[in-house]
Every structure is written in structure tokens, then in C-alpha cells.
N, C-alpha and C positions, 0 to 999 in steps of 0.2 A: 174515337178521338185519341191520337197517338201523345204520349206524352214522353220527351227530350231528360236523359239525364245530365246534370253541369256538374262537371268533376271539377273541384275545387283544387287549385295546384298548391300546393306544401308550401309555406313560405319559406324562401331559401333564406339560411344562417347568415351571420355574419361574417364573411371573407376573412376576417383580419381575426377574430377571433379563432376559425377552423385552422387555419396556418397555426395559431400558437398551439391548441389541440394537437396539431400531425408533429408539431415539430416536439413538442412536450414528450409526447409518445415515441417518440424515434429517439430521442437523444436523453430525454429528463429535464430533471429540473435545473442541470447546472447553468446553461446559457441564461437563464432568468437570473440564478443568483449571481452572476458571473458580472451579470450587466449592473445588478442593482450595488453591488461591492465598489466596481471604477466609480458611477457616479457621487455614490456615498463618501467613499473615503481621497475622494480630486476634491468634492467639497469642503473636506475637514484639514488637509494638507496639499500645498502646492508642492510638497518633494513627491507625493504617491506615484505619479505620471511620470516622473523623469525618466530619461534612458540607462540612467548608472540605478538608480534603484529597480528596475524592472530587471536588469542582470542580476543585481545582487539576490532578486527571490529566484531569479532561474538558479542561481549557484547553489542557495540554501534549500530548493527543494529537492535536491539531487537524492538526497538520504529518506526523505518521506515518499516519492517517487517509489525507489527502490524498494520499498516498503509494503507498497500499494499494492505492486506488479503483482506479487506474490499472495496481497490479501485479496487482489482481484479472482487468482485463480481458484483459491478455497471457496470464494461467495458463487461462484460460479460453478463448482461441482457439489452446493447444496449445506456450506457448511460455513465457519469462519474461524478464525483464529485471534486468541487472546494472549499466544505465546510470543507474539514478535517481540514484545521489547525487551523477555527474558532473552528473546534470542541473540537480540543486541548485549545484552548486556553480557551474557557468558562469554560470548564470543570475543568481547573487549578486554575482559579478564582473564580466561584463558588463554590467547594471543598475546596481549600485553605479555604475560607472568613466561610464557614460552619463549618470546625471542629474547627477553632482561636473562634466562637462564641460556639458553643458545649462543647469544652472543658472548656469554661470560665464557664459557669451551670452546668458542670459534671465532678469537676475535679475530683472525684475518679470513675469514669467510664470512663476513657480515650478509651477505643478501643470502646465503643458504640458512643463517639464524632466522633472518626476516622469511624465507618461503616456509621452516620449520614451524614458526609464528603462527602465519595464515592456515598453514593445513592443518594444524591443533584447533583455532579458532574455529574454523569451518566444520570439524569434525565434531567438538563440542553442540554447536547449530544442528548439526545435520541427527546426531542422536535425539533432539530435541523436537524435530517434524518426525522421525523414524517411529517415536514414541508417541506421540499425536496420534499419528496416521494409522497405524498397528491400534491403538485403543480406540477408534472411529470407525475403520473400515472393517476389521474383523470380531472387535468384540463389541460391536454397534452400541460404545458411551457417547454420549449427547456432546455435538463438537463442545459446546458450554463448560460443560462441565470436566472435559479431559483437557480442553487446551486453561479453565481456569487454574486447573490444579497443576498441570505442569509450568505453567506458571510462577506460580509459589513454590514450587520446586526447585525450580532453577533460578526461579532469584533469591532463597534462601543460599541457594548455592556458592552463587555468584559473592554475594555479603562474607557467607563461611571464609569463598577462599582469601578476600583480601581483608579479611575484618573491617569494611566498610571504609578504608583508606586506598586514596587510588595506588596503581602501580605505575610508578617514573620509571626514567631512564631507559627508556624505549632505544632502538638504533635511530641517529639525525635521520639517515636516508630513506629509514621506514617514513617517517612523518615528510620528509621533505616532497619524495615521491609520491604519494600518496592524498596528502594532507593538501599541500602548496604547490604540488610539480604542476608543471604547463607543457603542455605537446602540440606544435605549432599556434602558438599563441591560445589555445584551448586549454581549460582547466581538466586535469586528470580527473577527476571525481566526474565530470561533465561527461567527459567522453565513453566513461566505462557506464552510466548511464544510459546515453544513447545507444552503447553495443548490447545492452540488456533489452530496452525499449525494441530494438529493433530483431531482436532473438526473440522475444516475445511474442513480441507481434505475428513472425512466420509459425511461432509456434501455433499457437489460436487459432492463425486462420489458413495456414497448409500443411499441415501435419495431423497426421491421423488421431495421435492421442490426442492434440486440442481438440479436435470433433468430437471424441469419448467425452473428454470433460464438461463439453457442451451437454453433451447426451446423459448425462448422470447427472447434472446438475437439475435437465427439464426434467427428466421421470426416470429416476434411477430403476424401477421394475422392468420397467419399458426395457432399457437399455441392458439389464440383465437378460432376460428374454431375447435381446438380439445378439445375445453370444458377446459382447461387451465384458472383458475383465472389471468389472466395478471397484471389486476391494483395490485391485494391482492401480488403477483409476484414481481412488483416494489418498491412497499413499501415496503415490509421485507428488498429488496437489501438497499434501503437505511437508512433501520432504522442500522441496522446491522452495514454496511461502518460507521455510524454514533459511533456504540459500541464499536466499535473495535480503532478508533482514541477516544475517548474518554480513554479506557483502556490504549493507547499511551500516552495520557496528564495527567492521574492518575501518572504511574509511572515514566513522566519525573515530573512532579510537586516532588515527591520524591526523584527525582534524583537532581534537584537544591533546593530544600528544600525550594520551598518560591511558590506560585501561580503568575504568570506573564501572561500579555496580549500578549504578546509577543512569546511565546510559540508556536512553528510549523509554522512561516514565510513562509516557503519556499517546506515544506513538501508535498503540494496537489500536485505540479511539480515533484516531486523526487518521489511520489508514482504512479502518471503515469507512468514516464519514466522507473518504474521499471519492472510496468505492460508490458507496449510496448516491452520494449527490451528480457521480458520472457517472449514473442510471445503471448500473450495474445490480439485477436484482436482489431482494432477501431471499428468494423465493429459488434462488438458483436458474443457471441456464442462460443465462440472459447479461451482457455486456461486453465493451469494446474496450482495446487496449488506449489505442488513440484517447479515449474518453476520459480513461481511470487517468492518464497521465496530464491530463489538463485539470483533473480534480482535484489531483495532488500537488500543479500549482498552485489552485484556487485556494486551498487552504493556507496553505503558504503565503500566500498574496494576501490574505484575511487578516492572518497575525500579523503580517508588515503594517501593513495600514493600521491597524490597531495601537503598534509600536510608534506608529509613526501620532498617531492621534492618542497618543498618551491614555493612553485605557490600561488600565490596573492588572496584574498578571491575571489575579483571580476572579476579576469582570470579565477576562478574555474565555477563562473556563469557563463560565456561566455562559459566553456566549457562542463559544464554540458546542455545547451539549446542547441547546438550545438549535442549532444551525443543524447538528447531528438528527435530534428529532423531529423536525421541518424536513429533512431531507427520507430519514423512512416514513413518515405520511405522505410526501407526496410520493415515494416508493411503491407503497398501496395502492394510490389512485391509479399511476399507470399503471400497476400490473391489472385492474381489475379493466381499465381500458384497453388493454392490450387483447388480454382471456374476451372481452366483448366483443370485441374487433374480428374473433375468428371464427 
């Protein structure tokens, strides 16, 4: 008597649900929050969906954008930074306090006061990732704990130099250029943005060092073993995240038209959270530029709508930390989906 086996077939998932899975895992979680933010706040404000306020957050995320670029590339070779907003902030004060003295010896050289300015301001920044980078990659401090303390370093700094009063009297042209100029109908601030965005971009993904940083970020052993400079790897990540928040306090220094210590509070948190929620790993290795730069609206577009639906500064921090930890769990989930997947 022969006897038949009957293979029972798997019941197949649900379509609509595997699409949100693959796309989940490919991109993160932002397209979700992204989607759930327009419907939320179109129903709380008829301005959120206008055309003049959708530029106006393009305009206003230029500085958190520029911001991101840099905290993308740190998250991405394994590490993060909690120096950007001293970095803004030096840079505002140092720049400021540099072309107010420049242009008082050169007033008919005003834009060589103004380049003296910027190269003070940037150099100030740039000591500022040199020092990060140098305490992280070669004397292996916990990024935590080197970028918290430089940190408080440089925004003690920053307070010392102006004793907590901003610095006026900046040159008009600085601010006018910078701050309000327009190049072909395009806002300056906008445009040097996009030249960053798109320097970025070939950086990451045709350029040999973006592939190192990719490769130190998955398994830095790994990548030591394949003859990969690591530490030279580290340092550039942070001089760099350093350039690029510094380029964000140049032209909010021009945007408020005075150098202040105060300058980027709150921006090392909003430039994470922008990272994270444009799937850009904790775990290193892992994120797109394209992505971090729609995160960096996203956030932007959050506090609009927020502004615009009348929510309390300190209801907005409560819900911006809140969006920050919703955004590293679901971090975890796709990485642990991802590591499954292979």
C-alpha cells in the first residue's frame, strides 16, 4: 500500500504589508513619519501646505541641512558628534570679533576684512574636529565623552570671549551677501547648500575615502586588516562634520547679523535625529546622503507646523526627544532586520 505525501504550501503574507517591510528596510522610518507630519499638521493649519511656506522651510533648513551632512558622515564611520553647536557657536564669535577688528585697519578693503573673518571663524571650527578626531581615532576616548567635553570647552570659550553679549557691527556686505544676497533669483544661503549637497554626495559615493568611511563605520577591524588608514579615516570624519557646522554658524552669523554664543543650542540633537530618522545607522556603515537631506527638512517642517499649530517652545522639545527616541528604536529594528536578511 503506497502512501502520498501532501506538502502544505506556506501561506503567502500580506503584499501590502511586505512592500512596507522592504521599503522600511531600504529607506527607514522617515517616509512613515514624513507621511504621518503633512497629514497631521494640513489638519491643524490651512497655511502648512502653502507654496510660500513650503519655501520658507526650504530656506530655514539650509543651516540644519548643513548641519546633518557632517553629522551624517561621523554616524557613518561609527561615531557621533555633540560638538556642532559649539562649533557654530565659536565660529560666530570668532568671525564676528575678527572682521569688527579687520575692518576697523582696512576700511577700504572691506571684503579682505570679511575673507580675514571667515578664515578665523573656520580655523577656530576646524581646531575644534582636529581635537575631536585626534582624541577618538588615536587615543580611542568614547566619541561621548570627547565631543561632550569639547563641547563645554568651546562654549565656555565662546561666552569667555564675548562675555555673553553679542558682537555688532559686523561689515553691511558681510550680512547683505551672505545673510539676504540672491544669485539669480536664488537665495545665497540656498545655493551654497546645494554646492555642499552635491560635493557630498560624489563624496560618499565616488570617492575612495567615502568607501573607507563606509568600511570603518561596518567593522572597523575589518577595514584595518584591509590596509584601510582608520585613524587618518576618523579624523577627516571629524574635521569635515566640524567644516560644514562651522559653514552653518558663518551664515547664521549673517543671518542674525551680530556673532552670538548662543548660536546652535539645540542643533547637535536635531542633527542626530535628522540622521536617525533618514535611516542612517547608530551602529555605523549604513546611510544615504539624499536621505539625511530630506531628514533635515523633515525636522524643519515639524517645528513649522508646530509654529504654525501654536504648540509651546517647550511642548516642541518634549516632542522633538520624543520623535528622536521613536526614531533610534525603530533604528534597531531595521538594523536587526537588515543583519537577518543576510
Amino acid at each position: 500500500m503506497s502512501t502520498t505525501q501532501t506538502a502544505k504550501a506556506k501561506p503567502d503574507g500580506n503584499p501590502f504589508l511586505d512592500s512596507l517591510s522592504k521599503l522600511f528596510v531600504r529607506v527607514g522610518v522617515l517616509p512613515f513619519f514624513l507621511a504621518a507630519a503633512l497629514i497631521v499638521f494640513s489638519l491643524l493649519s490651512s497655511k502648512f501646505m502653502t507654496g510660500q511656506n513650503i519655501i520658507n522651510v526650504a530656506r530655514q533648513s539650509v543651516y540644519l541641512v548643513l548641519v546633518s551632512l557632517g553629522q551624517m558622515l561621523v554616524l557613518i564611520s561609527g561615531g557621533f558628534d555633540l560638538s556642532v553647536g559649539t562649533a557654530i557657536a565659536l565660529t560666530s564669535v570668532v568671525s564676528a570679533m575678527a572682521m569688527v577688528s579687520f575692518a576697523a585697519f582696512l576700511p577700504d578693503m572691506i571684503w579682505l576684512a570679511i575673507l580675514l573673518g571667515i578664515l578665523c571663524g573656520f580655523g577656530a571650527a576646524l581646531l575644534i574636529g582636529l581635537v575631536n578626531g585626534v582624541g577618538i581615532a588615536y587615543f580611542k576616548v568614547s566619541p561621548f565623552m570627547m565631543t561632550l567635553g569639547v563641547s563645554s570647552v568651546g562654549g565656555g570659550l565662546a561666552l569667555f570671549l564675548t562675555g555673553g553679549v553679542p558682537v555688532s557691527d559686523l561689515p553691511f556686505e558681510f550680512a547683505d551677501l551672505f545673510g539676504f544676497g540672491r544669485i539669480m533669483g536664488m537665495p545665497v544661503p540656498v545655493l551654497i547648500a546645494l554646492v555642499c549637497i552635491l560635493a557630498m554626495w560624489l563624496f560618499m559615493a565616488h570617492t575612495r575615502l567615502g568607501t573607507r568611511v563606509y568600511a570603518v563605520g561596518g567593522n572597523i577591524k575589518a577595514a584595518h586588516l584591509s590596509a584601510i588608514p582608520t585613524r587618518r579615516t576618523l579624523l577627516m570624519a571629524y574635521v569635515i562634520c566640524a567644516a560644514l557646522a562651522s559653514l552653518a554658524g558663518l551664515l547664521l552669523t549673517a543671518r542674525v547679523e551680530s556673532g552670538e554664543a548662543n548660536l546652535g543650542g539645540t542643533i547637535a540633537l536635531e542633527s542626530i535625529a535628522a540622521c536617525v530618522i533618514a535611516g542612517v545607522s547608530l551602529s555605523g556603515g549604513i546611510g544615504r546622503v539624499q536621505n539625511v537631506v530630506l531628514g533635515a527638512f523633515f525636522i524643519v517642517l515639524v517645528q513649522n507646523g508646530m509654529n504654525l499649530a501654536q504648540i509651546s517652545s517647550y511642548m516642541q522639545m518634549v516632542l522633538l526627544g520624543v520623535l528622536l527616541i521613536l526614531a533610534v528604536i525603530f533604528d534597531q529594528i531595521r538594523y536587526r532586520l537588515i543583519m537577518a536578511g543576510k
